[in-house]
N, C-alpha and C positions, 0 to 999 in steps of 0.2 A: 622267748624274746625275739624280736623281728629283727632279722637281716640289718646291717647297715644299709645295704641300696633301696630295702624297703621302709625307711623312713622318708615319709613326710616332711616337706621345708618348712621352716618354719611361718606364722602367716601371723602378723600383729591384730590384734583382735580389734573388729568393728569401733569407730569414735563413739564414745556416747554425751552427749553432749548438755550440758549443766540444763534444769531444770529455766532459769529465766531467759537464756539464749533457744531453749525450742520454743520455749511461748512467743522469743519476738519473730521469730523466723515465720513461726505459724500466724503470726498477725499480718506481716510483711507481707507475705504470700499474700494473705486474702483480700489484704489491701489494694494487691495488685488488682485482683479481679476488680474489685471496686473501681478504682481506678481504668483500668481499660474501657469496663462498661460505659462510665460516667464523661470518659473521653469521644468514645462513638457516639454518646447521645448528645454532645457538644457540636462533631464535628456535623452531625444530622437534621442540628437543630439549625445553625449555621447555615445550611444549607437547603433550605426546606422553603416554603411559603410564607412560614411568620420568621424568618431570619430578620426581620426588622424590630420583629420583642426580642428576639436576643440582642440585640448590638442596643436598643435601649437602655435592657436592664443594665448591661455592665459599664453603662456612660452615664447612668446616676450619679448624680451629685451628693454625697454626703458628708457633712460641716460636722467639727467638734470648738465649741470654742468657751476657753476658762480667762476670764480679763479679758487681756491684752492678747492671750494665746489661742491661735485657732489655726487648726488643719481643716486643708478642704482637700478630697479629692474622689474620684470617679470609684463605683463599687469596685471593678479591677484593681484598683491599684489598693484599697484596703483589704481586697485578698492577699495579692503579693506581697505588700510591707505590711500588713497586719498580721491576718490567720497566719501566713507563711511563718513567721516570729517562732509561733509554738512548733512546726516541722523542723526548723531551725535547731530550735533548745533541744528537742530531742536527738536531732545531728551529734549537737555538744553532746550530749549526754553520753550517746552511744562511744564518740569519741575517747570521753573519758574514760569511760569502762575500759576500752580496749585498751588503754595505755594504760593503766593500771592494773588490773585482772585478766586482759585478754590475749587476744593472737598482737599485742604491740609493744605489751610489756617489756620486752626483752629483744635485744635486735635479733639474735639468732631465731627468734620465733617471728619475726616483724620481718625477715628480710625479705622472704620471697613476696606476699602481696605487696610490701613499699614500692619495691622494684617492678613489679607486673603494674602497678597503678604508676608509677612515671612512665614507663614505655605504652602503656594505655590511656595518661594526657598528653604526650610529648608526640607522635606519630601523628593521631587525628589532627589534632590541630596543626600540625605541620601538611600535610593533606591537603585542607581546607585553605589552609593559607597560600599556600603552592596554586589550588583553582582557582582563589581571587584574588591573585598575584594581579594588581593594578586596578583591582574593577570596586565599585562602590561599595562592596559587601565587605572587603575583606579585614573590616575590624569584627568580624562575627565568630573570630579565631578562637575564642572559648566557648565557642555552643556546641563541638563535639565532643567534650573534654569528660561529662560526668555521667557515670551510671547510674540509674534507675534501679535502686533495690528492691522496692516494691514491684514494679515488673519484673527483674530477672530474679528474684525467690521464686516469683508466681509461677516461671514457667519451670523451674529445677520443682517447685512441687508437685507440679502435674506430673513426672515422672518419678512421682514417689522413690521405689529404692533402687532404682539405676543409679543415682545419682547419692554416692557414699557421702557422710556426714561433713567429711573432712571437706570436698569440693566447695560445701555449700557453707563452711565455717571460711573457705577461704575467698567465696567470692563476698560474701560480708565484709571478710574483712578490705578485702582490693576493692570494693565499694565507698566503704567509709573514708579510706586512706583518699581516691579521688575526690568524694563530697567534697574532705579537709582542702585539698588541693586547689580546686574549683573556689572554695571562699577566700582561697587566699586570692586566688586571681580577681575573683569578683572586686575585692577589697584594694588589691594594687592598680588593677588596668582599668576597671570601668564605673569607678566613681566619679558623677560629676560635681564642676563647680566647689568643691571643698571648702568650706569656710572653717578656716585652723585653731579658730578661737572656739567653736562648737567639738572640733574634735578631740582638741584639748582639754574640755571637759569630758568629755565620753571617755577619756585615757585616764581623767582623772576616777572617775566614778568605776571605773573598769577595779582600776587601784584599791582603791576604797573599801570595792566588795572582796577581793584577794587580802585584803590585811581582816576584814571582820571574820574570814572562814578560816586564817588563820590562827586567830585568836579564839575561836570554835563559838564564834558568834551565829548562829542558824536558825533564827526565827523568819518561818517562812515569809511573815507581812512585810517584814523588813527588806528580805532581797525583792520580791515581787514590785514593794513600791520604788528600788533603787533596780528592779531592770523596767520598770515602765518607763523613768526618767532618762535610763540609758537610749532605749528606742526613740524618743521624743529628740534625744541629744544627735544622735545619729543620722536621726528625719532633718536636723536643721543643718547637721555638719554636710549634709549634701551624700554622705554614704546609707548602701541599703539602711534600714534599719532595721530591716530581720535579721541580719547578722548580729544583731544584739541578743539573741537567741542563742547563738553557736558560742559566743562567749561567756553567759551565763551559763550554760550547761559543760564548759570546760572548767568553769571555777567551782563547780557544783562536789561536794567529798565525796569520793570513790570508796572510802574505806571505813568501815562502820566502824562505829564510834564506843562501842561498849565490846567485851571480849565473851563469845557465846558462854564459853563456860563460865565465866562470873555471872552474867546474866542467866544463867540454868540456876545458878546458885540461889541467887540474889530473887528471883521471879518464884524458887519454892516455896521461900521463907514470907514474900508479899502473899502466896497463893494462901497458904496458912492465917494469914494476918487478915486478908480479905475475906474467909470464910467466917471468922468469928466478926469480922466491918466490913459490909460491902456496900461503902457507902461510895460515889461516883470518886471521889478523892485518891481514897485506896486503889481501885480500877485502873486510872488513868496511870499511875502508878508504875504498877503491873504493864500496861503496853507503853508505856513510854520507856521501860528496860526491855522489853522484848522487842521494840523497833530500834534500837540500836544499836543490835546485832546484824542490822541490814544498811549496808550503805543509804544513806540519800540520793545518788545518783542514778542507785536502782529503784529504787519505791519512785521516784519521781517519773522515771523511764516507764516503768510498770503501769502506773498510773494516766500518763500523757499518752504512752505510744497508739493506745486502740483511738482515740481523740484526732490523733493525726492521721493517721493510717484512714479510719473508716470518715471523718470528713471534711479536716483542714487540706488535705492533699486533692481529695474529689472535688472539691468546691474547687480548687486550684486549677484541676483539668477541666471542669467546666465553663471559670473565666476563662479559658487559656487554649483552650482545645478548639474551636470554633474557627475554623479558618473558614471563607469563605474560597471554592474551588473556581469562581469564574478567571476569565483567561485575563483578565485585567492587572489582580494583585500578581502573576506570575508570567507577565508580560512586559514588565518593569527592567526598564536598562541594571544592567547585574543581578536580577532575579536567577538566572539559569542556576549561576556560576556559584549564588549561593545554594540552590536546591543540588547541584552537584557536590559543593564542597561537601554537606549535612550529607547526604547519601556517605560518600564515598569516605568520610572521615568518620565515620560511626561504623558502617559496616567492613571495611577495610581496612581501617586504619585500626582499630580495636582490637581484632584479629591478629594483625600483623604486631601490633605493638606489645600486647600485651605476651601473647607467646614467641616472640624474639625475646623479648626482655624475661619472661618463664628459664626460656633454655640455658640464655647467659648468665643466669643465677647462677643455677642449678650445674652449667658445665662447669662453672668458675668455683664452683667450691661456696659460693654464698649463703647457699639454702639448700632444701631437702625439698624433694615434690611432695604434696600429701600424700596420707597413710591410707596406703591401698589403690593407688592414682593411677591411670596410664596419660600417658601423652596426647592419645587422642579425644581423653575425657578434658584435659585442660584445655584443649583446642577448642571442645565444646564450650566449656564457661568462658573463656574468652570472645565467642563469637555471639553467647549471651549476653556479656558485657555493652555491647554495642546498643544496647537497647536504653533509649534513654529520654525523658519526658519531663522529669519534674525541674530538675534544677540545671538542665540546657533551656530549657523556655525561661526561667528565671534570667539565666545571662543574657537570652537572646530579647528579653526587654531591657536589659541595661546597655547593652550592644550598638542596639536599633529603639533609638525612643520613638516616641509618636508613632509606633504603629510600623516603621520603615519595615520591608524585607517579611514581615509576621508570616506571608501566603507561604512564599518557598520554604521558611524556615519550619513553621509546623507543620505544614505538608512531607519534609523530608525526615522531621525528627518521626513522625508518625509510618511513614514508609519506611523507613530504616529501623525503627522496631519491630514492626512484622516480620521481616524480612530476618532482622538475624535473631530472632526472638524464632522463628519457624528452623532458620537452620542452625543453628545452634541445639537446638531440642531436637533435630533428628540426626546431628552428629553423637549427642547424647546417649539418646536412645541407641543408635547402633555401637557405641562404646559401650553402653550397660549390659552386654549379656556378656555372660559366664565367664570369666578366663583374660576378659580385658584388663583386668586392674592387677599390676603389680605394686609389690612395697618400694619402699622409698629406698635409693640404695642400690637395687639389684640392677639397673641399667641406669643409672642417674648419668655416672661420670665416665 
């Protein structure tokens, strides 16, 4: 029997992490790549010889019109308020999950990325708004606010197992928690023109579909055609109407609807029955008890996410990514001040925000760091946080209509992802070896 001083401390064994949460991670990631490439080849194309077929194409005119109803608007903007819808709903979705089954279920499990995602909205844009303290930009105050999961997965997976399960469970989740934040702000500060009587029916049909999922009303055609009509409601109420996405995918059931082991039961005795009839009847049967063992919020997530990730998102960074670098768009009275604020509220203010508000958790007794963490690996994800593309260009067209500020602002969000996108992954990395990571606990408080 070994000595007392020859015992081993104790060590919480590696996260291992549910089967649907590595497949989104691993899509995320690759998503990312997708996305970067698909951004360079925006910003090059932008910039090139034929930058005159690009600024064409995404100034296309495309009409839909039923009666009396007709939407007209430029290819750009039926990426943004169209495609974007379904990146949207999966937001929702992902939201749901987490407040249901995930890292938000529960506050003591919710507390520390809540709190690291307010002090990582609440700093940048204090930042940003502090540089365009009086200057023409300085309603651009929500464009340093949200994280890019598809790029900072991408760069946590480039560094395969430096980077413990738990980090990357919780930059997911201080991810998500901002998106949610971001749409709220989209929703409060930068809607224009409101018309109250369109949004009053968007509240109502919101309504509508919360009383039919309560009453376990879920036929897909039904919600489909009652969130197309949401979107349409939302297009005239003057608000995004992607966000019609983010609310259908919170009303969406989180919790399967059949109980596995009745469903083991009940799918032996169909399998029996289906052997001696296997007529399409009987079959349908059979997977309509074994898919209700699985949330709807997940098969729909499952289903949508590779859709968004590999082209609703790219298609987004190629309308969107394209800035043109001559000195004209970034020679504009308040241009600097917004390419300042975007730097220095992205790469600094993320940083700073997010691990001030880590420590004050965590010294105050709020939360626990993750399992197996050191301090300077959370330093790492938070200066990966800064990295941010998809839904700061969303604000920063609701922000800045017609185009105002677009050079500095995609020029900065684009420099400010490389930037803490690079040092972040080599804070990382040099956190990742051997003997960096303690448990939760042993130096917290």
């Amino acid at each position: 029997m070994p000595a007392a001083g020859d015992r081993k401390p104790l060590v919480p064994p590696p996260l291992r992490l549910p089967t649907p949460l590595r497949e989104y991670l691993h899509e995320e990631a690759a998503g990312g790549v997708v996305l970067m490439v698909t951004a360079a080849l925006a910003l090059v194309w932008a910039n090139s010889p034929w930058r005159a077929a690009y600024a064409a194409l995404w100034e296309t005119r495309l009409a839909f019109q039923l009666g009396r109803l007709a939407i007209e608007a430029d290819l750009r903007r039926w990426v943004d308020d169209g495609l974007m819808t379904l990146f949207f709903l999966v937001v929702g979705l992902e939201i749901k999950r987490e407040l249901v089954a995930g890292e938000l279920r529960t506050w003591r499990m919710a507390a520390l990325p809540v709190v690291a995602a307010a002090g990582g909205m609440a700093v940048p844009a204090a930042i940003y708004a502090a540089v365009n303290a009086g200057q023409p930009g300085a309603a651009g105050w929500g464009v340093p606010m949200a994280t890019d999961i598809a790029f900072a997965l991408g760069v946590l997976a480039l560094l395969g197992s430096r980077v413990p399960a738990a980090l990357k469970v919780f930059l997911l989740t201080l991810a998500v928690v901002d998106d949610l934040g971001s749409i709220a702000v989209v929703a409060l500060f930068y809607s224009r023109g409101v018309d109250l009587g369109a949004l009053a029916a968007a509240a109502g049909l919101v309504a509508l579909v919360a009383v039919l999922v309560r009453v376990r009303i879920w036929w897909l055609p039904v919600h489909v055609g009652l969130g197309l009509v949401l979107w349409l409601t939302m297009w005239h109420a003057g608000v995004s109407p992607a966000l019609a996405g983010v609310a259908m995918g919170l009303l969406t059931p989180a919790r399967p609807t059949q109980d596995w082991m009745v469903a083991r039961d009940r799918g032996g005795a169909l399998a029996d029955q289906l052997a001696a009839d296997p007529r399409p009847p009987r079959l349908r049967e059979v997977l309509r008890e074994a898919r209700g063992t699985v949330p709807l919020a997940e098969r729909l997530a499952h289903d949508l996410h590779p859709l968004s990730a590999f082209v609703v998102v790219p298609l987004f960074a190629l309308a969107n990514a394209g800035v043109s670098l001559d000195r004209g768009g970034l020679a504009a009275p308040g241009a600097g001040a917004v390419l300042g604020g975007v730097l220095a509220g992205r790469v600094l203010g993320k940083l700073a925000g997010i691990s001030a508000a880590t420590w004050l958790a965590v010294r105050l007794g709020l939360a626990l760091r993750p399992v197996a963490t050191s301090w300077a690996q959370l330093a790492g994800v938070a200066t990966v946080a800064g990295i941010g593309f998809t839904v700061p260009l969303f604000v920063a067209d609701l922000a800045f209509p017609n185009g105002r500020f677009q050079a500095p602002v995609k020029l900065g969000l684009l420099l400010a992802s490389v930037v803490a996108g690079t040092a972040g992954a080599l804070v990382l990395f040099l956190a990742g070896r051997k003997g960096t990571g303690t448990a939760p606990g042993s130096s917290d408080r």
